[in-house]
Every structure is written in structure tokens, then in C-alpha cells.
C-alpha positions in Angstrom: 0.0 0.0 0.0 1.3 3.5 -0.8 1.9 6.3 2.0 -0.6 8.6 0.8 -3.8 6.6 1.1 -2.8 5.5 4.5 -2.1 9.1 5.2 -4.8 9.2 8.0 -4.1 5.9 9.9 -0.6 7.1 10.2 -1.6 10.3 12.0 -4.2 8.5 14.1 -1.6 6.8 15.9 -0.9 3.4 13.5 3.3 4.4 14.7 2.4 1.6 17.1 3.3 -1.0 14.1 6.4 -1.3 13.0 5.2 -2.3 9.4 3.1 1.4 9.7 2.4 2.5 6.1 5.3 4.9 4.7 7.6 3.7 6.9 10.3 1.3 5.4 10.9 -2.2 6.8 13.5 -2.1 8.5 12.1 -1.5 11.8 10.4 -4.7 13.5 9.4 -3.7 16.8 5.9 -0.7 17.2 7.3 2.8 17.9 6.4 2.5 21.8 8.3 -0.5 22.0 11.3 1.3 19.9 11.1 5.0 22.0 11.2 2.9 25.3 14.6 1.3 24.0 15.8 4.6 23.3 14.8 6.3 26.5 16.9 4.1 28.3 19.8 4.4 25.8 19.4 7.7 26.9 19.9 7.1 30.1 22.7 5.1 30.0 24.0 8.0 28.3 23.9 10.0 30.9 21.1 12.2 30.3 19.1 13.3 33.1 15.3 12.1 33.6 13.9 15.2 33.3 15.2 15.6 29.8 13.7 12.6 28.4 10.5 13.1 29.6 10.4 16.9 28.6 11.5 15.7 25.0 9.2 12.7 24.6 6.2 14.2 26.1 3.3 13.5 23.6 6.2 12.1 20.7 4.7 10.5 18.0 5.8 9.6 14.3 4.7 12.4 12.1 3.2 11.3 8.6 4.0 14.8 6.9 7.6 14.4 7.5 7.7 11.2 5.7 6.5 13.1 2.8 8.4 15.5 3.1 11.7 13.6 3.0 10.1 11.4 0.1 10.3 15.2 -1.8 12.6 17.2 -1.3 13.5 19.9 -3.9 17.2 20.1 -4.1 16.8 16.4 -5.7 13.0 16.8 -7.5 13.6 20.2 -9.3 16.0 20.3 -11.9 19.2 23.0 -11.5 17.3 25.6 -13.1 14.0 25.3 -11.1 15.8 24.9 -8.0 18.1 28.6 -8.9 14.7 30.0 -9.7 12.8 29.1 -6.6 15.6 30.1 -3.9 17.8 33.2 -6.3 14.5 35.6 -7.1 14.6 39.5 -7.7 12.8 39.8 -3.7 15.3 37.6 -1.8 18.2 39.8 -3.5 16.2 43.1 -2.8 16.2 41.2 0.7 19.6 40.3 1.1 21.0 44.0 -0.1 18.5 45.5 2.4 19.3 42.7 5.7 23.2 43.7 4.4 23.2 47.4 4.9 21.0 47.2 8.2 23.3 45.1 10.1 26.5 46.2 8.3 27.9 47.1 11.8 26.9 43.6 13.5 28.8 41.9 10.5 31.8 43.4 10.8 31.8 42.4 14.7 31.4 38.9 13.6 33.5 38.6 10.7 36.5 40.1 12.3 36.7 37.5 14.2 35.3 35.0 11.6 36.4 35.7 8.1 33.7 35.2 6.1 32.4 37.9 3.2 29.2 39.0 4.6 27.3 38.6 1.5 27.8 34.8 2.1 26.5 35.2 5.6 23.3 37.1 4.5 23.3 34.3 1.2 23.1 31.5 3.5 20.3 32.8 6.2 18.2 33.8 3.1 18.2 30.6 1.4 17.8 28.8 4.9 14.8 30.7 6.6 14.3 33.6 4.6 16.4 36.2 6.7 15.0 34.3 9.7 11.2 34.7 8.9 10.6 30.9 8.1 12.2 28.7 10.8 10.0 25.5 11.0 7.2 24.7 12.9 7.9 21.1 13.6 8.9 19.8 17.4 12.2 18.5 16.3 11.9 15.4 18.7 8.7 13.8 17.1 10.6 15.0 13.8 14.1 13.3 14.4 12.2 10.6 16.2 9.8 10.0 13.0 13.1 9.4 10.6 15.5 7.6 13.1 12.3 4.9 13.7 12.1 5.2 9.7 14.9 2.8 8.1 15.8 4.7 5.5 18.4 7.3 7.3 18.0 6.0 10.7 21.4 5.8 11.9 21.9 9.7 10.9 18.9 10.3 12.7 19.4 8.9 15.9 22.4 10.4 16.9 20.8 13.8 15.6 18.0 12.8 18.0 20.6 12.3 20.9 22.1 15.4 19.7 18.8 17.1 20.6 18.4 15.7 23.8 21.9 17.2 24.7 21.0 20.3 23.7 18.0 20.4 26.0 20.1 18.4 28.6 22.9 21.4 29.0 20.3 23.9 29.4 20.8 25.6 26.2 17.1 25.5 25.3 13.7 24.3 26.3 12.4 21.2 24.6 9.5 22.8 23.7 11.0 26.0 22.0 13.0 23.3 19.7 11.1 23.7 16.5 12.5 23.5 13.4 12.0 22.1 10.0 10.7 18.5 9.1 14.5 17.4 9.1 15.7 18.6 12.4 17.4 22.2 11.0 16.6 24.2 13.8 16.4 28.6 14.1 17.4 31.0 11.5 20.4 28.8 10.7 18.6 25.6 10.2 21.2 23.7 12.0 21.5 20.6 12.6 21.7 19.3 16.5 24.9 18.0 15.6 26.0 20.7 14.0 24.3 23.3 17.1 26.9 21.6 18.9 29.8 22.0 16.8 29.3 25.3 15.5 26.8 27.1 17.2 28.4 31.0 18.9 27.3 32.3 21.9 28.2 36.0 20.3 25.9 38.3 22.3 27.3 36.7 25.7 24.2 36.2 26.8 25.4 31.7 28.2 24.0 30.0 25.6 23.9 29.9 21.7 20.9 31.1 20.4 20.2 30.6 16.9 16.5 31.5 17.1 16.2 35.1 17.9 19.5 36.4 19.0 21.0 38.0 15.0 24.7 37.6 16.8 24.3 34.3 17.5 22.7 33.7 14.1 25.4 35.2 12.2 28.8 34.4 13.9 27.1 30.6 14.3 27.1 30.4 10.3 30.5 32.3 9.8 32.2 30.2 12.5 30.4 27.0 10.9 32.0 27.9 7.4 35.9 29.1 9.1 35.9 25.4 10.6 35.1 23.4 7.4 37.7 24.9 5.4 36.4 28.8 4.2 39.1 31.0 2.6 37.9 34.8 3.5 39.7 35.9 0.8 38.4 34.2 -2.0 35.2 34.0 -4.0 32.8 30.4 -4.2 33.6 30.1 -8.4 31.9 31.9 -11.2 30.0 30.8 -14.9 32.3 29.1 -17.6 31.8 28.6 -20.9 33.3 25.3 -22.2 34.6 24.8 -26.2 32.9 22.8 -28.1 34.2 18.9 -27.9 35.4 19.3 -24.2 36.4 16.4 -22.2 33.9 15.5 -20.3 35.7 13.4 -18.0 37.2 16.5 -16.3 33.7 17.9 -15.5 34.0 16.2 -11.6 33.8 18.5 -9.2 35.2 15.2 -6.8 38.1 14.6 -8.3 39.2 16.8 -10.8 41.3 20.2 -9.7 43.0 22.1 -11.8 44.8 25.9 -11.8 42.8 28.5 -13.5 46.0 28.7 -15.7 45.5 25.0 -17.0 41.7 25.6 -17.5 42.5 28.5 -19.8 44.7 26.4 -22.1 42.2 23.6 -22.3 39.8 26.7 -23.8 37.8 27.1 -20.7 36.2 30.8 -20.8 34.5 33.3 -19.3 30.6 33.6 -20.6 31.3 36.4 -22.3 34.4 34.5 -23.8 36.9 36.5 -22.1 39.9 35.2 -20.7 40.2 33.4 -17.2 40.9 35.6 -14.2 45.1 35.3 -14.1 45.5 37.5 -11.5 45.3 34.6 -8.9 46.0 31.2 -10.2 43.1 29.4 -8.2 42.8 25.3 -8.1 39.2 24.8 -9.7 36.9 22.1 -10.9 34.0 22.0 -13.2 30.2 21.7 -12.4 27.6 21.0 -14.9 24.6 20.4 -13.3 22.4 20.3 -16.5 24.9 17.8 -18.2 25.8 18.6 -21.5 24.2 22.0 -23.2 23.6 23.3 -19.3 25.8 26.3 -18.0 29.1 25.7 -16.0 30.3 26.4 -13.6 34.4 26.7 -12.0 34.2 26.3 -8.5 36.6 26.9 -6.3 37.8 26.0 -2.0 35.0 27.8 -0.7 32.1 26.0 -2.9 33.5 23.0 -1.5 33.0 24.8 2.1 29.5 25.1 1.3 28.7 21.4 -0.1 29.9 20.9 3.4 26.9 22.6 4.5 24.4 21.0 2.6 25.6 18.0 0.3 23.6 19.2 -2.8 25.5 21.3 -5.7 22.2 23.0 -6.6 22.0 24.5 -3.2 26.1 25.4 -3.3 25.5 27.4 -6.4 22.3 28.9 -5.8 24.6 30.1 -2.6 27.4 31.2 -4.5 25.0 32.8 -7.0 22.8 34.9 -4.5 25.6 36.4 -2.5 27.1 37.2 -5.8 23.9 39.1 -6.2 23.5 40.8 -2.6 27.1 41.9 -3.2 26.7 43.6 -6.3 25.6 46.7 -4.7 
């Protein structure tokens, strides 16, 4: 039987079997039987009671989340659809406007975090819309939906137990953890993990807080992209036009680098078919997102910074290509 027309008996509570519809097979035991197991992992782990019962309190496997993970755009729109949907005249209007009001704030933050602002202000607009769209799921019936689920469910669960240590240190209530149907949580649509790995207490306040406090939001995403690898100096990539017949065995972002130099002598271009910046001899791969006949793209350290954000190349360039926008002005 498919998801959808078992839609309802999901949300009535049907969790309880482990063969529930939209859920994979992998699980063999009901959800009750499975969150029990995992309360008392918890335990073991060292979490304190009162967490796990603030967490779990009325936890239940959500159906919309299922089919929401079954869709998501950065893998059902093509490159084009997806640029269109998240790069629009507005969110660059946005952007430009968000830039120049907390110019001052920015600074603050990426003194000590270099990272070009426009990136900053590129990354909280494609995540939340400049913090106005931040999630309405509880995060625990959300992680708890997909680590039951089998398709993910090792990712999942330590997210979940990420979660709970959030709440466990005191950095937030269970019930203000609210998020998106994956677990991306406040304006920066972090990951638990990630909260705990990246997340700035800039404002001083005790605790990270990447729902309403703008310092926290900010240095939080600057300090995320200083630890995976971001160059301050240096831009995400830029268009390319290819000549005609081009390998295209060297269009792999994974394993193919070369200088800008060696790109240039194999006739890679600019759009306009002017020659490759020369001024700084960057290493550089090639994108193609469309496959053949699409645009490319050379993409440089910093893209690669961003894929370690969020895994999909669409959402890299629609990055790069928004806070190439926001900066213009």
C-alpha cells in the first residue's frame, strides 16, 4: 500500500506497528516499544530524567515528515528550477537591504570569523528567509519520525541524541526546539549535531541562540564555514563557458582540480568569452549540473565549504549565485 492513502491511519496513531504504512521495513518492533529502547539508551548515556521526559512528552511519528523527505526539492527540481525558486529578484532586494541594516553587527562577527558577509546574509536567506521561516515542527517527534524510519536512521538517531543534549545542558527548552521536518533548527537551520559543533554564543548572553539572537545567528554560520575549510579571501567560483568537444571526463567536481592557468589552455572561458581571471591562479573544478548543453560552472575552496553545509551542488550554487547578487551593490 502507498503512503498517501494511509495518510490518515498514520496520523491517528498506527506508529504503534512497526510495518506502519510509509515507513520502510527495516524497523520490527511498534514505535512505543522502539522509543522505550531509546529512553533508556538515553539514560545510559547520561542524560538526566527530566530531559527525556520533557522531550518525549506527547512524541509521536509524524506522517507529513515522511512526505516531506520522500520530496525534497534540491533532488526533485532540476538546476534551473531549483536557482529560480531560492535566487528571485525579492530575496536579493532582501539580502541587499538585511546587508546594509546590520553592516555594523557583520563586521563584529567577521572580524573575528572571516567570512564575506554577502555569504553570511546568502546562507540565512536561502535557509529561513532572513530568519522569517524557521519550522514549525517539534524536532523530537521529527528526528524521532526518521531515526524509527529505516531509511536514514542511523543519521537520525544520533541527531536525536544530539537534541536531547541540547536540552540536557540547558541551552534551550524542549518545547522552543522547533525547526523544519528534518531537524534544522532557528534561523540557521542547524543541525543538532552541528548546534553543537558550530553554534556562537556571540551576544554573551550563556548559551547559543540561533532562534532570535542576530549575533548568535550570524557568527554561528561564519564560525560553521571558518571550521570546514572557508578561505575569506576568496570568492565560491563563477559561470564558464566550455569549447565545443570538451572532455567530459574532467567535469567532476570530486576529483578533478586544476589551476585557473591549465583551465585556460584547455579553452575554458569566461561567458562572455573572455579570458580566465590570471591575477590569482586558483585550483578549480567544473560543475555542470544540466549535463551537457547546461551552464558551467568553475568552482573553487570555498564551494566545496559550502557542499559541506548542505551535500547538494544546486544548493552550493544557488549560494554562491545569491551572495554574488547581494554583493553587487
Amino acid at each position: 500500500m502507498t503512503f498517501s492513502t494511509n495518510r490518515r491511519a498514520v496520523l491517528a496513531g498506527l506508529a504503534a506497528s512497526a510495518a506502519a504504512p510509509g515507513f520502510s521495513a527495516a524497523n520490527e518492533i511498534p514505535f512505543e516499544t522502539w522509543l522505550r529502547q531509546l529512553r533508556e539508551e538515553g539514560r545510559q548515556k547520561g542524560l538526566k530524567q527530566a530531559t527525556l521526559d520533557e522531550a518525549f512528552r506527547g512524541v509521536a511519528p509524524v506522517a507529513r515528515v515522511l512526505e516531506l523527505d520522500r520530496a525534497q526539492p534540491e533532488v526533485r527540481l532540476t538546476f534551473e528550477e531549483y536557482l529560480a525558486r531560492v535566487v528571485n529578484d525579492l530575496r536579493v532586494r532582501n539580502g541587499r537591504e538585511r546587508l546594509a541594516e546590520n553592516r555594523d553587527l557583520l563586521a563584529r562577527v567577521t572580524e573575528r570569523y572571516p567570512v564575506q558577509p554577502r555569504f553570511i546574509m546568502s546562507l540565512w536567506g536561502i535557509e529561513t528567509n532572513f530568519g522569517s521561516n524557521t519550522g514549525g515542527f517539534n524536532i523530537f517527534s521529527a528526528l524521532a519520525t526518521l531515526a524509527y524510519d529505516g531509511r536514514r536512521a542511523a543519521f537520525f538517531r544520533e541527531e536525536l541524541f544530539a537534541a536531547l543534549r541540547i536540552v540536557d545542558r540547558g541551552h534551550a527548552k524542549a518545547a522552543d526546539m522547533r525547526g523544519s521536518w528534518a531537524g534544522a533548527m532557528g534561523q540557521s537551520q542547524f543541525m543538532p549535531s552541528s548546534y553543537l559543533a558550530y553554534a556562537v554564543d556571540f551576544d554573551g548572553n550563556g548559551h547559543p541562540d540561533i532562534w532570535t539572537s542576530r549575533p548568535d545567528v550570524f557568527a554561528s554560520i561564519a564560525n560553521y564555514l571558518v571550521r570546514v575549510g572557508w578561505r575569506g579571501q576568496e570568492n565560491w567560483g563563477r559561470q564558464a563557458s566550455l569549447p565545443v568537444g570538451f572532455d567530459r571526463a574532467l567535469i567532476d567536481h570530486n576529483r578533478v582540480t586544476k589551476p585557473l592557468s591549465e583551465w585556460q589552455a584547455l579553452g575554458v572561458r569566461l561567458p562572455n568569452g573572455a579570458d580566465l581571471p590570471s591575477a590569482n591562479d586558483l585550483p578549480a573544478s567544473i560543475v555542470q549540473p544540466m549535463g551537457e548543453g547546461g551552464r558551467a560552472f568553475l568552482v573553487y575552496n570555498n564551494f566545496r565549504s559550502i557542499m559541506r553545509w548542505n551535500r547538494s551542488v544546486n544548493f552550493a550554487i544557488s549560494v554562491g549565485i545569491l551572495a554574488d547578487r547581494i554583493g553587487e551593490a
